[in-house]
Each structure stands twice: as C-alpha cells, then as structure tokens.
N, C-alpha and C positions, 0 to 999 in steps of 0.2 A: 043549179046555179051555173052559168055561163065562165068560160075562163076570163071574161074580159071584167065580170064581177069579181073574183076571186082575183085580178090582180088588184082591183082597187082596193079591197080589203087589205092586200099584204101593203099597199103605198102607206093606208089610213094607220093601221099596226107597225110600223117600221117608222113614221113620224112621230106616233107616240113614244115609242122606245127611244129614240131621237131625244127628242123632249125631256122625257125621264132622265136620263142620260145627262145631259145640259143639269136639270135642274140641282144634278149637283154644285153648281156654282152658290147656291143661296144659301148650301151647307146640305150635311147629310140627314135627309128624308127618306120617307116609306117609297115612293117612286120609284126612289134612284135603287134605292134595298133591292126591291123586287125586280127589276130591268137587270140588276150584275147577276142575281139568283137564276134569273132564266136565260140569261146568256151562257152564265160556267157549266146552268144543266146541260145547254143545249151543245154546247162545246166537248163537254164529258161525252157525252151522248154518241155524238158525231166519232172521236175519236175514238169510242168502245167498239164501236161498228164499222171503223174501217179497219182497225186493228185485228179484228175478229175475220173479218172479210177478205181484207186486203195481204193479211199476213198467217197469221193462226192457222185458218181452216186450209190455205193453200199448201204449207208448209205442212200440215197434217197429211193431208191427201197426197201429196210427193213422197215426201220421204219416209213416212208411216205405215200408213195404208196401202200405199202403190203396188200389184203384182208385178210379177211375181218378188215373193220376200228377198230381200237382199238384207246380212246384216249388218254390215258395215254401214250400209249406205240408213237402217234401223236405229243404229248407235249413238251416229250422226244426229238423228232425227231427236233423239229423246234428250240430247246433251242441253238442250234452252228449259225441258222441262225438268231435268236435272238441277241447272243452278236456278230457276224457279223455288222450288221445291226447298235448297238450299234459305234460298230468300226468307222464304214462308217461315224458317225457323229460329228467325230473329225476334217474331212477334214472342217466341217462348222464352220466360227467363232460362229453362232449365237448358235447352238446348242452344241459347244465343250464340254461344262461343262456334259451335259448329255452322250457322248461319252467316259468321264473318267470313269463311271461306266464298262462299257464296258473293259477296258485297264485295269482297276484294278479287273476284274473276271480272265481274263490269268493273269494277272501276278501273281496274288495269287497263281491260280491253277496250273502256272507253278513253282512257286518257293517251293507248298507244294511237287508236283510229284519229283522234281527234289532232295530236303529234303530228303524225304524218299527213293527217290532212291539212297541216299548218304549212308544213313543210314543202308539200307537195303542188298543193294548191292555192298557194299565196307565197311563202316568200322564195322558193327557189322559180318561180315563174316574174315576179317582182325584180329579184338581181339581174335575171337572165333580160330580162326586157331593158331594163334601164339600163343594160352594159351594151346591148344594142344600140339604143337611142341617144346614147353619149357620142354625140357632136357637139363642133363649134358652136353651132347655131344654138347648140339647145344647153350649153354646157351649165347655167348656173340653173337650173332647172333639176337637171339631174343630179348635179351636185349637193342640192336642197334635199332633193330626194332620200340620197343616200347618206348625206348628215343626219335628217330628222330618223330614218328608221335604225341608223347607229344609236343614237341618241337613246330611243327608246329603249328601245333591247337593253342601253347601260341601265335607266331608269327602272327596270325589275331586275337589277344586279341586288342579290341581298347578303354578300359578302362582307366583312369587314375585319378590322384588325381590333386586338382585343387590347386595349390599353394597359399599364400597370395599376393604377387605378381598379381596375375588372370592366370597363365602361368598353361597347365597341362600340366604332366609331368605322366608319366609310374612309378611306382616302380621299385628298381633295380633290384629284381628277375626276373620281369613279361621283361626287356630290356636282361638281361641276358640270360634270356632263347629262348628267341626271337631271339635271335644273335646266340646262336647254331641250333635253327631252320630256320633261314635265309641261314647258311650253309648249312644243308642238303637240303633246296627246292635249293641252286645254284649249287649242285650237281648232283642231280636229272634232272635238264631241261640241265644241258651239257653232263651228260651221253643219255638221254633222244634224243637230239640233234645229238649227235655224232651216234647213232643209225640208227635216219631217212637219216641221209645224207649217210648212207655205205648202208642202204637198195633201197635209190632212186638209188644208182649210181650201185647197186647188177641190179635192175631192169631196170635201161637206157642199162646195159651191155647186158644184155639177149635181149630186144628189137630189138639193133640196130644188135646184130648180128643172131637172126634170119629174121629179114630183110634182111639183105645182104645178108644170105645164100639164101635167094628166089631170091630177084633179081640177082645175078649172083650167080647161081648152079655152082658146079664143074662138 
C-alpha cells in the first residue's frame, strides 16, 4: 500500500469520526459512544507512552541507573517512587491513613508550584507591564485594567463578619466590589467563549475543505 493510499484512508477515517462526533447533536448514539471510546483510548495511550518515554525511563537511567553510584544523587532518584508507593496506599482501607501523607506531598507541592506560577508568571509581570504602560494616552485603559483585576481578586475574598444573629455576612464594600468584579470575570469567559467557538469553526473550515479538496481534486 502506497503512502499516498494510506493518507486517503486516514482523510476517509478522520471524516468519519468527524461525523460521528457531530452526530451527537441528534442525541446520544452508538457513533458518538464509540468515537469518545477511541479517542480517550487513544489519548490514554498516547499519554502512557510519552510519560513512560518522555519522563520515567529518563529519570531512571540518570539518577538511578547512571555510573558510577552516587547516593545522594540515588535518594533523590527513588523520592517520586517513594511518594508513588505512598499513593498506592490509599487504595488500602487498612493502610489509607498512611497514604494521605502521600496525597498531601502533591498537593502541597502542586498548589506551591502552581502559587508561584500565578505569581510569577502572570500577575507580577501584569502589574509590572501596566505600571509601565500607564500614560496619558493610554491612561483609562490601564486604569480599567487595574480596576477589573482589583475587583476580581476582591471577588474570591471569602471573609466575613459574623453577625449577632450567627449569620455572616460580607461588608458592603468587600459585596460591592465583588459585584463589579463578578462583571468583569462574565465578561471575560463570554468574550473568551465567543473566541474559542469562531476559532474551532475557523479550524472545522479549514479541515473539512482541505479534505475535500483531496478527496475529489479538480
């Protein structure tokens, strides 16, 4: 078989699954079932083998394997198969309790990485930029700016005063402010929205008609 055959084949197979895909709009059918079933496989798939690949075996062979033995550099290496291992011991009722050590080593260290990547990588580059680009010219721009991202940050304030009653209740600035930044985040995710939907159908456009033009050439 020719590779000029074997692309037609994947155009003819990739518009089916298209297809399939779509035909969920008429409701859920056998189609659509089978197209999300070999796409999650093929997705799982894909990820176990670059994970494996890309990550696992490398990290083995460095800091494991590598001559001459070093320990420290040993100790290091076993530490992910460590709280692994940890993991593994949630699935036990008997030993669960000792598997939450385990579960709260990532979460911590996924919620410090993820911190400072907020920090580091979006809002102290955000202040830094917009306290540059605060001029005349641009001045209600950037003052928008830094209204709406105040705004928000009040809007996940989960503080409150606790009434005599027992009932707590927000301050009125800390609701006030909140309610202009509630605006801006439903702004945000419908422009945001209204974006991905003109770039998927930018991108179904382009697809479907270079497929066509392959399978019937002029």
């Amino acid at each position: 078989m020719t590779p000029q055959q074997l692309d037609q084949i994947g155009l003819i197979v990739g518009a089916l699954f298209t297809v399939a895909i779509f035909s969920y709009l008429l409701g859920d059918n056998f189609l659509y079932r089978i197209a999300i079933h070999i796409f999650i496989g093929a997705a799982a798939a894909f990820v176990l083998i670059a994970s494996v690949e890309g990550v696992l075996l490398p990290w083995i062979n460095t800091l494991i394997l590598a001559q001459p033995v070093d320990v420290p550099r040993l100790i290091y290496g076993l530490i992910p198969f460590f709280i692994g291992y940890l993991l593994l011991l949630k699935l036990s009722p008997r030993y669960s309790r000792i598997g939450t050590l385990g579960l709260a080593i990532v979460v911590s260290i996924g919620a410090a990485v993820a911190l400072w990547g907020a920090l580091a990588g979006t809002l102290i580059p955000f202040v830094t930029e917009t306290a540059r680009s605060f001029t005349p010219e641009n001045a209600l721009d950037g003052l928008i700016a830094v209204l709406g991202t105040a705004c928000v940050l009040v809007y996940f304030t989960f503080t409150g005063v606790r009434r005599a009653s027992g009932e707590v209740t927000q301050l009125l600035p800390i609701r006030f402010t909140g309610r202009i930044g509630q605006v801006f985040i439903t702004i945000t995710l419908g422009a945001t929205y209204a974006l991905l939907i003109i770039s998927a159908l930018s991108v179904l456009t382009g697809i479907l008609s270079g497929r066509l033009s392959l399978l019937f050439p002029q």
